[in-house]
C-alpha positions as CSV (number, residue, x, y, z in Angstrom):
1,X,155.9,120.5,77.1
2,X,158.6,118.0,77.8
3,X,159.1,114.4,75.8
4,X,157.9,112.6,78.4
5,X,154.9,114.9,79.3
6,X,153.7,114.5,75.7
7,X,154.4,110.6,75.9
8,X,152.0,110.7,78.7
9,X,149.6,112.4,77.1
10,X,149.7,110.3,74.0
11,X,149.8,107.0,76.3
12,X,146.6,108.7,78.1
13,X,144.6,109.5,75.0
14,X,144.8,105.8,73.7
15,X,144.4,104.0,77.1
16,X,142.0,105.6,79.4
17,X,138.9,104.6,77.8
18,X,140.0,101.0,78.3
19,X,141.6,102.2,81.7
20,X,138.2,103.8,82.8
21,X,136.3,100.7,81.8
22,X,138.4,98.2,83.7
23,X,138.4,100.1,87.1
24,X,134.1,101.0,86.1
25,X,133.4,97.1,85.7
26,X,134.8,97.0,89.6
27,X,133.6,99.9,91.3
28,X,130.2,100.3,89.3
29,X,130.2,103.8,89.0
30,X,131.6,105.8,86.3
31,X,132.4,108.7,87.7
32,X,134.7,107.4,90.4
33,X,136.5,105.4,88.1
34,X,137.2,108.6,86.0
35,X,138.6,110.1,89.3
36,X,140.8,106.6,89.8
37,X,142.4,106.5,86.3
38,X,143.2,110.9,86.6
39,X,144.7,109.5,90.0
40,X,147.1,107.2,87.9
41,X,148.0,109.9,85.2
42,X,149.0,112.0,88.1
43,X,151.0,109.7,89.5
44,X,152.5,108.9,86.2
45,X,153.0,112.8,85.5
46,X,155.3,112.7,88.9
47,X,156.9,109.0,88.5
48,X,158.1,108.8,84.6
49,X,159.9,111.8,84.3
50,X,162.3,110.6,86.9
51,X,162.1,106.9,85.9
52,X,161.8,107.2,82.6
53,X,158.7,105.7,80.6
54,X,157.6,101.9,81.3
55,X,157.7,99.4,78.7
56,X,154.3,98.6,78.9
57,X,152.7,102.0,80.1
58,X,148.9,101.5,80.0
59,X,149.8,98.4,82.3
60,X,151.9,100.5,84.5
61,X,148.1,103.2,84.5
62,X,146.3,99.9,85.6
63,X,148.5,98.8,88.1
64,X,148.3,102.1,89.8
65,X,144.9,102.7,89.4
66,X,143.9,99.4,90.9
67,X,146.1,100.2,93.9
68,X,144.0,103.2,94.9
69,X,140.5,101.4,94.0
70,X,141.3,98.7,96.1
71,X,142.2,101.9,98.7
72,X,138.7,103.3,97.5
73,X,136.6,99.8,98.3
74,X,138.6,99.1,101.2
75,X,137.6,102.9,102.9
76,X,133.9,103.1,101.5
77,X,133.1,99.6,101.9
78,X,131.8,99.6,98.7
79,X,131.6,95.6,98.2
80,X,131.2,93.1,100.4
81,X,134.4,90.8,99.9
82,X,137.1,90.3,100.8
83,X,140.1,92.6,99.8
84,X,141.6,89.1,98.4
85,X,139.4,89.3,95.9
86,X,139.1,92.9,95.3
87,X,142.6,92.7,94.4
88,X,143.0,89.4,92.3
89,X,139.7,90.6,90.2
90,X,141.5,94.6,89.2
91,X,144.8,92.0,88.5
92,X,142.9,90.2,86.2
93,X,141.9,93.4,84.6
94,X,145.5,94.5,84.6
95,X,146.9,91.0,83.0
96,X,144.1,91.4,80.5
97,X,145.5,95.2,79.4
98,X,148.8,93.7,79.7
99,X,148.1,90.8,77.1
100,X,146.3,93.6,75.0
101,X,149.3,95.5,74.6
102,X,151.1,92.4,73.4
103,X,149.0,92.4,70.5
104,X,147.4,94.4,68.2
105,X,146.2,97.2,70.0
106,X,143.1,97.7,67.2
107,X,142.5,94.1,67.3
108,X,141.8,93.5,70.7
109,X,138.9,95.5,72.4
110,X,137.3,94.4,75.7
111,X,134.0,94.3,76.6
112,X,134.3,96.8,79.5
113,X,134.5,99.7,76.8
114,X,131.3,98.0,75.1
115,X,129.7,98.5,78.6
116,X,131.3,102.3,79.3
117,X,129.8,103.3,76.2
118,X,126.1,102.0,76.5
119,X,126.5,103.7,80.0
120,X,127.8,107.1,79.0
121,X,125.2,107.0,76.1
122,X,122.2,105.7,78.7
123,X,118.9,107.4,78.0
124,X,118.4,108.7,81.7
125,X,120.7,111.1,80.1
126,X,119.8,114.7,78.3
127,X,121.2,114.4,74.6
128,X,123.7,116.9,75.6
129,X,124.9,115.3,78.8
130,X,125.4,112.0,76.7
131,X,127.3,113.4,73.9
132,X,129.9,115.2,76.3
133,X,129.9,112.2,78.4
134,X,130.6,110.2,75.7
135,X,133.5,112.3,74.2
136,X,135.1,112.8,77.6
137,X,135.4,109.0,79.0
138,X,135.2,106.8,76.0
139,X,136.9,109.6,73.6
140,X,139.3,111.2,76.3
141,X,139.3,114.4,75.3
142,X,139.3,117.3,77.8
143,X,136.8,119.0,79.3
144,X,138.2,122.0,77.7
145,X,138.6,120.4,74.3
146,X,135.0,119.2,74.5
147,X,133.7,122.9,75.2
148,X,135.8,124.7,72.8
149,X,134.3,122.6,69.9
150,X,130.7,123.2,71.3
151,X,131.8,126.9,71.8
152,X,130.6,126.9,75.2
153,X,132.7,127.9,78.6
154,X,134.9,125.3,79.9
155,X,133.0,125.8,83.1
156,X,129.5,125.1,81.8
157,X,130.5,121.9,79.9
158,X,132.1,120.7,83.5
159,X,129.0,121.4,85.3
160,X,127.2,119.6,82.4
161,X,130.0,116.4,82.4
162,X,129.6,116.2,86.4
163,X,126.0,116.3,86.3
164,X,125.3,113.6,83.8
165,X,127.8,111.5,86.1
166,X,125.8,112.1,89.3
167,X,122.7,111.2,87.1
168,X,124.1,108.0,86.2
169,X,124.8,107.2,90.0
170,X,121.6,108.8,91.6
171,X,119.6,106.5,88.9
172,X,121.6,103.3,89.5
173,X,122.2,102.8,85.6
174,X,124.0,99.5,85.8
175,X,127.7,99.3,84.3
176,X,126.4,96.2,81.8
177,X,125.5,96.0,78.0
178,X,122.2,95.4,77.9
179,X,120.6,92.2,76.1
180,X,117.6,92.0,73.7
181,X,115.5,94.7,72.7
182,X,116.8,97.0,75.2
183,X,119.9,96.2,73.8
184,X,118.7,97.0,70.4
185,X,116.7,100.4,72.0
186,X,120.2,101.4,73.3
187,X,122.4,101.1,69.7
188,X,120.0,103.4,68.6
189,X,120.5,105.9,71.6
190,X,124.5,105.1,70.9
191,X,124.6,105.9,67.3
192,X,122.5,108.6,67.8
193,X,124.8,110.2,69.9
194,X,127.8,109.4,67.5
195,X,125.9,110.8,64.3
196,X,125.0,114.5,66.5
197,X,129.1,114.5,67.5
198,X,130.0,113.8,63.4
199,X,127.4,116.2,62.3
200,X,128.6,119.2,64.5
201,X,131.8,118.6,63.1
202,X,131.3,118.1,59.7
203,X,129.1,121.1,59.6
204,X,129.5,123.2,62.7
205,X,126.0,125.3,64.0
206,X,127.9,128.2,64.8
207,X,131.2,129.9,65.0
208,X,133.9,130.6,62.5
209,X,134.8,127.9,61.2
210,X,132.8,125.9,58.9
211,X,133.8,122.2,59.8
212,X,135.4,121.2,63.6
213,X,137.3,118.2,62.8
214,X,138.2,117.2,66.0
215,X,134.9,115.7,66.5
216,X,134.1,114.7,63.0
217,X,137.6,112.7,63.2
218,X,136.5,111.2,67.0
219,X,133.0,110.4,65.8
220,X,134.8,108.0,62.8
221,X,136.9,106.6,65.7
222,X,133.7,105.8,67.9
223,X,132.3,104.2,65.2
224,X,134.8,102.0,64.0
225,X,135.3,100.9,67.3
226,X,131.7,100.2,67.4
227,X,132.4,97.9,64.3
228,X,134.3,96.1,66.1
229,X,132.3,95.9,69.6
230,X,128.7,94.7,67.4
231,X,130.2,93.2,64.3
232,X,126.9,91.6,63.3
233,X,124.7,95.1,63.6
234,X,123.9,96.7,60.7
235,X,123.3,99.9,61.6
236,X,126.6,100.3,63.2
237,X,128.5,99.3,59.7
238,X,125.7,101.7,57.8
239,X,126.4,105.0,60.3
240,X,130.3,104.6,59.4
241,X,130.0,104.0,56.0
242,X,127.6,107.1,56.0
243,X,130.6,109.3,58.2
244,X,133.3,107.8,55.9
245,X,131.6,108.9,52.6
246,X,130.7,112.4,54.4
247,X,134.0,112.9,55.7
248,X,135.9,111.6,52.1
249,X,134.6,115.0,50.8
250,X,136.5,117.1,53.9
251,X,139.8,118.4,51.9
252,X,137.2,119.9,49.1
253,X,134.5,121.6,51.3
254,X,136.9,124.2,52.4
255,X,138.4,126.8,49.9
256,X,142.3,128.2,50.6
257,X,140.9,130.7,53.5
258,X,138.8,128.5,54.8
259,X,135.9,129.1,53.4
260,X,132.6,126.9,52.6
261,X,132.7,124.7,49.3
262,X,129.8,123.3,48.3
263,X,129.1,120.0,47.1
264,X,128.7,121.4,43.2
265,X,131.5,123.3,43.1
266,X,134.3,121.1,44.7
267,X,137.2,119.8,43.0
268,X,136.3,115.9,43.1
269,X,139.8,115.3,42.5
270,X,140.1,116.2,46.7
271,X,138.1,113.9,47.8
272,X,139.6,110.5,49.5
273,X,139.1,107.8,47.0
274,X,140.7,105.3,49.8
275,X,137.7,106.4,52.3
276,X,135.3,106.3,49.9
277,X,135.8,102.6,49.3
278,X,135.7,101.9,53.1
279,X,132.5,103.4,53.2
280,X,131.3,101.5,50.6
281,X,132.3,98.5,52.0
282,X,130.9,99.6,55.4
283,X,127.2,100.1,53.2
284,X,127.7,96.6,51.6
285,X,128.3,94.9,55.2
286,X,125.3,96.9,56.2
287,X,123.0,95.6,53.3
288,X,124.2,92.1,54.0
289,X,123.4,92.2,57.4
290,X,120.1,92.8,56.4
291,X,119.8,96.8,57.3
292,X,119.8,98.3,53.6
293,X,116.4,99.8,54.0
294,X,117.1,101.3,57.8
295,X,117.5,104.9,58.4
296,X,121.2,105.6,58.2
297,X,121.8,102.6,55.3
298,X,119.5,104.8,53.2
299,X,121.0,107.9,53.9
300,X,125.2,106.4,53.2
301,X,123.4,105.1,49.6
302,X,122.3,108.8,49.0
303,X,126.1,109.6,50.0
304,X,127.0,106.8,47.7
305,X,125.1,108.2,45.2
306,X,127.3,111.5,45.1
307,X,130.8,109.4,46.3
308,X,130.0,107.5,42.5
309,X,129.6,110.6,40.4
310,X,132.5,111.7,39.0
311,X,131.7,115.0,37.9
312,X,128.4,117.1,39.8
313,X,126.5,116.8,36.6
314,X,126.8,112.4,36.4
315,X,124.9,112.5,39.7
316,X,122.3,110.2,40.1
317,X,119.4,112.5,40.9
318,X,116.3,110.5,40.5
319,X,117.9,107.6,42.5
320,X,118.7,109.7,45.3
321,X,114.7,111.0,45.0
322,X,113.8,107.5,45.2
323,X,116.3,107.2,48.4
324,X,114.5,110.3,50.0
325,X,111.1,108.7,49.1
326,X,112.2,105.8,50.9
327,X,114.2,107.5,54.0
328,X,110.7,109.3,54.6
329,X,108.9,106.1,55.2
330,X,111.6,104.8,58.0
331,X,112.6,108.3,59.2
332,X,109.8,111.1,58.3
333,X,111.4,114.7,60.0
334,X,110.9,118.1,57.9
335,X,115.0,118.3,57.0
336,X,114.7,114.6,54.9
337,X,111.4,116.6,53.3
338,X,113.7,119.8,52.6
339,X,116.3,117.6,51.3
340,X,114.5,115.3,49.0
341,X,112.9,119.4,47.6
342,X,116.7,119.6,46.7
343,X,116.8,116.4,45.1
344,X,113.4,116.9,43.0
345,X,114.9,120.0,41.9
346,X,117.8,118.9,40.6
347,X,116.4,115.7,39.0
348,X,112.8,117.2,37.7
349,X,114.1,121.2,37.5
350,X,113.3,124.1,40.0
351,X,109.3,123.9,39.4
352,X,109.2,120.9,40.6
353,X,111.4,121.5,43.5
354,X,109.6,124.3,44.6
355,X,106.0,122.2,44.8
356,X,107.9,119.3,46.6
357,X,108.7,122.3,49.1
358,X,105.9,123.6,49.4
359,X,104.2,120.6,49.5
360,X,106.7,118.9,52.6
361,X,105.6,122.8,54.6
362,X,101.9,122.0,54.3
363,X,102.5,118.4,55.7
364,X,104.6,119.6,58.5
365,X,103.4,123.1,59.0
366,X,105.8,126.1,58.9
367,X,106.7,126.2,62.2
368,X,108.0,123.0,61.6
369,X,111.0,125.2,59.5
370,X,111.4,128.0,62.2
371,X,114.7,128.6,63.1
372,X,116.2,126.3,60.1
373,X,118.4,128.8,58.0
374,X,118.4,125.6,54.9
375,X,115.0,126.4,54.5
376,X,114.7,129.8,53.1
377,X,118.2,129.3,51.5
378,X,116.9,126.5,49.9
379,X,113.7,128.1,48.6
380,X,115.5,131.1,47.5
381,X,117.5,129.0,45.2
382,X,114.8,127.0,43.5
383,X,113.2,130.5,43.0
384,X,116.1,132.0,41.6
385,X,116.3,129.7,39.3
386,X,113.0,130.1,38.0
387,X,113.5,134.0,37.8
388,X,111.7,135.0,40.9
389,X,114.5,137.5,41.8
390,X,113.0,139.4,44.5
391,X,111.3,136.7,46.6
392,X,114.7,135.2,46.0
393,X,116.4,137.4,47.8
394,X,113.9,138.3,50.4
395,X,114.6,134.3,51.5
396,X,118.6,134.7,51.6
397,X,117.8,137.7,53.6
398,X,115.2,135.8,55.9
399,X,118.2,132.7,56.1
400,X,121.4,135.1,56.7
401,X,119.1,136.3,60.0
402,X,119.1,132.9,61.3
403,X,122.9,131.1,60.4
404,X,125.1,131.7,63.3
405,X,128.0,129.9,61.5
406,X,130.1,132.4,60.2
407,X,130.9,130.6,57.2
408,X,127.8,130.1,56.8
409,X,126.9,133.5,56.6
410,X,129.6,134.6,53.9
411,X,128.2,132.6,51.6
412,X,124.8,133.3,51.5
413,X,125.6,137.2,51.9
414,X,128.1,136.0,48.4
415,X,125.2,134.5,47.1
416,X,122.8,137.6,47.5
417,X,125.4,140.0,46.0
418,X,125.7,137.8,42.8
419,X,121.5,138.0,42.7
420,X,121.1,141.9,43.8
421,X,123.9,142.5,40.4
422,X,121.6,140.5,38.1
C-alpha cells in the first residue's frame, strides 16, 4: 500500500463517523449517507495520489460528499427546498468540520455523531444488527474487519449490516437524540451495545484466540466518546471506568504463547497502573453523578476491588460479596449469581461457595445454566477444593464440551490433567 493510500485510510478511520453524521443529519437516512461519504473516499482514492494530500482532508471528504448529496436530493426529490438551501445547510456542515479540525480534534465532538449513534443503536434493531451497525458507521471499521472478530463470513455480516440499514429506513427511525425518558431508555440500549462489543473482546466466545482487541480497544473509544457526548450521565462514566479497569489487566491475561492467564495467577506488575486510575476516576464521576448503586457502577467497584489489591491474596473478598449482593438487587441474571458463588468461595471457603451455587441453580433453575461452560468449571473447582475429585472432574469434562474458545479449552483440559494426576 502506497503513503498516500494509507494516509487515506488513516484520514478515513478518524473522520467518517463525523463525515457520516453530517451528510445523515441532511438526508435522514443512514444508509445513504454511508454510500455518500464511500462516494468521497473514492474520489479521494483517485484525486490525492495525483494532487497530493489536502491540508485539511476531512474538509476536503465533506466538500465532496456534499456535492454528490446535493446531486442525490436534487435527483430523488428528497426535500422540498430549494437547492439554495440544500447547499448552504451541507456548507455549514463542512465549515463546522473545518473549524473542528482547527482545534482539538478530541475536544470538539458534534452533535450529529450523538444522533448517529442513538440511531445505529435504536431498539427496532436485533442486538446483533445494532452492534455491527454500530461498529461499522460510528467505529469505521470494515465489514470484513467487523466479521473476522465475530468469526463469521464477510458475506453474512454484509447481509446483516444492510439489513439493519433497510430496518432503520422501512421503520422511519428519526436521525435525532431522543429527549426524556426515551432518552434515558436509549443510553441503556447504547451502552448495552458498547458493553456486548468490550466483552467479546476482552473475552472472546469462540475461536483461537482468547482476547480480540480490536473491539475491546473500539469499545473504550465508543465510550469515551460517549463521555464526552453525555458528560452529566452516570452510567456512561461507570461503563468506562468498568472497560478501563477490565482492560488495565490485558498485558497479564495472556501468557508468552498466547495463552489464558487468570486473574490469580497474573503478574500484577502487567497491569496499567495509568488506566487503572482513569477508571477510578471514571467510577468516582459516576458516584458523584449520583449512579454508584446502578448496574455497571456496581460492577467497575467489584473491578475496583481487584484494580486495589496488590497481591491476589489482599483482595477484598467480602466487599466484593457485598457488591454481588447488591448488583443482584439492580441486575438479578444467573452469571451475577455464579459470580458472587466465586466470591463466597473465596471470602467464606469452598463449602460455602458451593451452597451459594447451589442455592443461585434452585432460584433460577438449571436450565437457566445450560450452555454456560463457567458453570460446571466453576463448580468443579469449589469441589475440588473440598476433595470431591471425581465429581470434580466429571464437571471440567461437562464444561470442556461446551467452550468453543480455544483457549478456553486448553486450560480447562490443563486443569483436568493436574486433577486426574492427584
Amino acid at each position: 500500500m502506497s503513503d498516500v493510500h494509507q494516509a487515506i485510510e488513516a484520514v478515513w478511520r478518524l473522520e467518517s463517523t463525523r463525515l457520516i453524521a453530517a451528510i445523515a443529519r441532511v438526508v435522514r437516512d443512514v444508509g445513504l449517507a454511508e454510500e455518500l461519504a464511500q462516494e468521497a473516499l473514492v474520489t479521494a482514492l483517485e484525486v490525492w495520489p495525483e494532487e497530493g494530500i489536502p491540508e485539511k482532508p476531512g474538509a476536503w471528504l465533506m466538500t465532496a460528499a456534499k456535492r454528490r448529496a446535493i446531486d442525490s436530493l436534487r435527483r430523488g426529490r428528497m426535500l422540498e427546498r430549494k437547492h439554495g438551501e440544500i447547499g448552504r445547510e451541507l456548507e455549514e456542515q463542512q465549515q463546522r468540520l473545518g473549524d473542528a479540525l482547527d482545534h482539538a480534534r478530541d475536544e470538539v465532538i458534534d452533535y450529529d455523531v450523538l444522533r448517529l449513534v442513538f440511531t445505529a443503536c435504536h431498539p427496532v434493531l436485533a442486538v446483533e444488527g445494532r452492534i455491527a451497525l454500530t461498529l461499522r458507521l460510528v467505529g469505521g471499521l470494515t465489514t470484513a474487519e467487523i466479521a473476522r472478530a465475530f468469526l463469521v463470513p464477510e458475506k453474512t455480516m454484509g447481509q446483516r449490516i444492510t439489513r439493519a440499514k433497510r430496518t432503520l429506513s422501512e421503520a422511519h427511525v428519526p436521525f435525532e437524540t431522543p429527549r426524556g425518558d426515551e432518552l434515558r431508555l436509549r443510553v441503556e440500549s447504547v451502552l448495552l451495545v458498547v458493553y456486548l462489543i468490550f466483552n467479546e473482546g476482552y473475552t472472546a466466545t469462540a475461536g483461537e484466540e482468547w482476547m480480540r482487541a480490536v473491539l475491546a480497544d473500539e469499545a473504550l473509544r465508543l465510550g469515551r466518546m460517549l463521555v464526552r457526548l453525555l458528560p452529566g450521565e452516570p452510567e456512561v462514566h461507570a461503563l468506562v471506568a468498568l472497560m478501563e479497569l477490565q482492560a488495565s489487566r490485558n498485558a497479564a491475561r495472556r501468557g508468552p504463547n498466547g495463552e489464558a492467564v487468570l486473574l490469580s495467577d497474573q503478574d500484577r506488575s502487567q497491569w496499567d497502573r495509568a488506566q487503572i486510575r482513569r477508571g477510578l476516576a471514571a467510577l468516582e464521576r459516576a458516584q458523584r453523578l449520583g449512579g454508584g448503586a446502578r448496574p455497571y457502577a456496581l460492577q467497575a467497584a467489584l473491578a475496583a476491588c481487584h484494580a486495589r489489591a496488590r497481591a491476589a491474596e489482599e483482595t477484598d473478598w467480602e466487599r466484593i460479596v457485598l457488591l454481588y449482593d447488591a448488583l443482584l438487587q439492580v441486575l438479578p441474571s444467573p452469571v451475577v449469581a455464579l459470580n458472587r458463588a466465586v466470591a463466597v468461595g473465596m471470602a467464606r471457603g469452598p463449602a460455602a461457595g458451593l451452597d451459594a451455587l447451589d442455592a443461585a441453580t434452585a432460584l433460577a433453575g438449571e436450565s437457566a445454566f445450560a450452555g454456560y461452560h463457567l458453570f460446571p468449571s466453576v463448580r468443579g473447582d469449589l469441589l475440588m477444593k473440598l476433595g470431591r475429585l471425581s465429581e470434580a472432574r466429571d464437571e471440567i469434562r461437562r464444561a470442556l464440551r461446551m467452550t468453543k474458545n480455544v483457549r478456553e479449552r486448553e486450560l480447562l483440559e490443563k486443569r483436568l490433567r493436574q486433577w486426574e494426576t492427584a
